[in-house]
C-alpha positions, 0 to 999 in steps of 0.5 A: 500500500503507497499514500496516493494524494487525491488533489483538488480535483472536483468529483466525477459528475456521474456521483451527483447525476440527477434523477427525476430532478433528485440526486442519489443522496436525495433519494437515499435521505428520504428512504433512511428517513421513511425508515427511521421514522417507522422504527419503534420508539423503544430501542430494546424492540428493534429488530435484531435482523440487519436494517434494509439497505438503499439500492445504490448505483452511481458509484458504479458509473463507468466515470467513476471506474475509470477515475478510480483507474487513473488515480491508481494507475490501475492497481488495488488501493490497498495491496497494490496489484494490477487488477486490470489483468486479472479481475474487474475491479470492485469500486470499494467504499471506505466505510460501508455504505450498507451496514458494519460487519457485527452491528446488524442495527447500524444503516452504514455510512450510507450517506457517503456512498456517492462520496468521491473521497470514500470511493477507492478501487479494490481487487476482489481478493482485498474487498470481498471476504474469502477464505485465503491461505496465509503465513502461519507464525509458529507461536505467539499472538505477534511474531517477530522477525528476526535472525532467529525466527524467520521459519513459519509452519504450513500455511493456515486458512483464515478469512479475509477481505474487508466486505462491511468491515469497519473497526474503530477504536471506541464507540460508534458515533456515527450513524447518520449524516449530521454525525461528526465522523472525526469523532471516530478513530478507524482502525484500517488503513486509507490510502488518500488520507494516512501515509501507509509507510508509517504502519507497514514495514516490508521485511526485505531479507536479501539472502532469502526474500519473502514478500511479507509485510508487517505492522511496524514498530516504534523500534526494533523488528516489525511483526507479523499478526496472528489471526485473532477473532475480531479487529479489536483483539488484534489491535490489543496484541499490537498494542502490547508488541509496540507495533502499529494497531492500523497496520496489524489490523489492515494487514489481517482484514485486506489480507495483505499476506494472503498466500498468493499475494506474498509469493507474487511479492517475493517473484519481485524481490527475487528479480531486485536481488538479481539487480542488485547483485549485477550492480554490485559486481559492475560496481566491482568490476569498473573499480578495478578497471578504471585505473588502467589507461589503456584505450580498450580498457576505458571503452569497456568501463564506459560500457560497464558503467551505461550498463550500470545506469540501465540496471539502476534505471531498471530499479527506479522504474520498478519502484514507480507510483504506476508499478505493481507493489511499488512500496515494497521495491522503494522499501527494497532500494532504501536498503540498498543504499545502505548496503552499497555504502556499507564497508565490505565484510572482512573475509573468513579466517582461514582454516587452521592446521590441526594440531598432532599427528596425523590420522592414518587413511585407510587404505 
């Protein structure tokens, strides 16, 4: 996930279409409150049944998709893959517009349904609740990565996918449009309005990459959450590992190391591991060469350094807005930095002679 600024760019006209002289909102307005006019008067009598949701449709205009496109270069608002070659994409709502998962009495956000700034584009993987295999920690509520657990036991299922999802820290305070929605404190991540690199971190492993992204720490190692019955017990152990609440949380309901998704991200990681060795070792190469004054010699360098720049531009392309994962690769590449100007490691010792006298060969 990578913060996409939204501009000022006014809303795509289909969201305020008028219908027989109403706009969407006009029509969802009377028919929440038709209904909220027949609901009984004592709360304890309300129906336990999820309320009757509004028919929305402008938000599926196909202005609306292709905006959505433009500002995501076509990728999934939340894991970043290009959906455009496998799925059509599913115009998601930021918070829900037709009821909260787990509160069958709240209506949903309905009156932002047509609202540009809580429309977001969402693979299918991401947006609607399947069962997807996942890493499984081998112990504990938040593993750590680090040198010495890095090994995960075969992969778990789990459901995942935000759907209705909308967990908050604290009560629900909004239900209807005259509600301030600054009262409540999402627990999941957007993209247009959080900056997404300060919850996720990216385990980038060199020797054996693994596209896994984890809930960032205040310092020390990231961690991978475990699954946990509600949104709400995962924050809790996030809390207790010192890790960020949003980022564990937004890794488990979008699913962001779903099976799938990590192997994909870890095909990109092996790719940049390719990269940089071959910068590493043309770096190698034209260090040596350079000091010799020979005509040929000062051609090949040239030659060694252009390649040099094409792998190096290679990098810089995969860690484009428009590139799939390209958080991940930027994660990838500020590593770099600091492994390129890193002092070379000290090479092994050499082996020592064994003391006594030598043992006999068979012969």
């Amino acid at each position: 996930m990578r913060y996409v600024d939204r501009g000022s760019d006014p809303a795509p006209g289909a969201l305020s279409k008028l219908v027989k002289g109403k706009t969407e909102l006009d029509l969802a307005r009377a028919f929440y409150g038709a209904m909220a006019s027949a609901a009984p008067a004592d709360p304890a009598a309300k129906p336990k049944k999820k309320a009757k949701s509004y028919g929305f449709k402008v938000y599926k205009d196909d202005e609306v998709r292709a905006r959505l496109e433009a500002l995501f270069h076509g990728k999934c608002a939340y894991c970043e893959t290009v959906y455009a070659s496998s799925a059509p994409v599913d115009v998601e709502h930021f918070r829900p517009k037709g009821g909260v998962e787990g509160e069958p009495q709240h209506p949903g956000y309905w009156w932002l349904a047509m609202v540009w700034d809580n429309l977001l584009p969402s693979c299918i993987d991401c947006n609607r609740r399947r069962k997807q295999k996942s890493p499984n920690p081998t112990s504990g509520s938040l593993v750590t990565l680090d040198e010495q657990a890095r090994v995960f036991s075969s992969s778990r299922i789990m459901l995942s996918g935000k759907k209705d999802m909308f967990p908050i820290t604290g009560p629900r305070r909004a239900s209807n449009e005259t509600d301030d929605l600054a009262l409540e404190s999402p627990l999941l991540l957007d993209p247009c309005r959080d900056k997404p690199d300060e919850h996720l971190l990216f385990h980038v492993d060199v020797d054996r990459p693994i596209g896994l992204v984890l809930a960032r720490p205040a310092n020390g190692a990231g961690a991978l959450p475990l699954a946990s019955p509600t949104p709400l017990a995962v924050a809790a152990a996030a809390g207790v590992t010192g890790v960020s609440g949003k980022g564990a949380v937004s890794i488990q309901l979008y699913g962001l190391n779903r099976l799938g998704l990590v192997q994909e991200r870890t095909r990109i990681q092996h790719r940049l591991e390719f990269l940089e060795m071959m910068m590493i070792e043309l770096q190698s190469i034209i260090q040596k060469l350079k000091p010799n004054t020979d005509a040929d010699v000062i051609d090949a360098v040239k030659r060694l350094e252009q390649l040099f720049d094409r792998v190096v531009n290679e990098m810089n392309v995969m860690a484009e807005s428009n590139a799939p994962y390209s958080a991940m690769v930027t994660a990838w590449k500020d590593g770099l930095r600091a492994r390129l100007m890193a002092p070379p490691s000290p090479p092994p010792p050499a082996p020592t002679r064994p003391r006594g006298r030598p043992r006999r060969q068979p012969a």
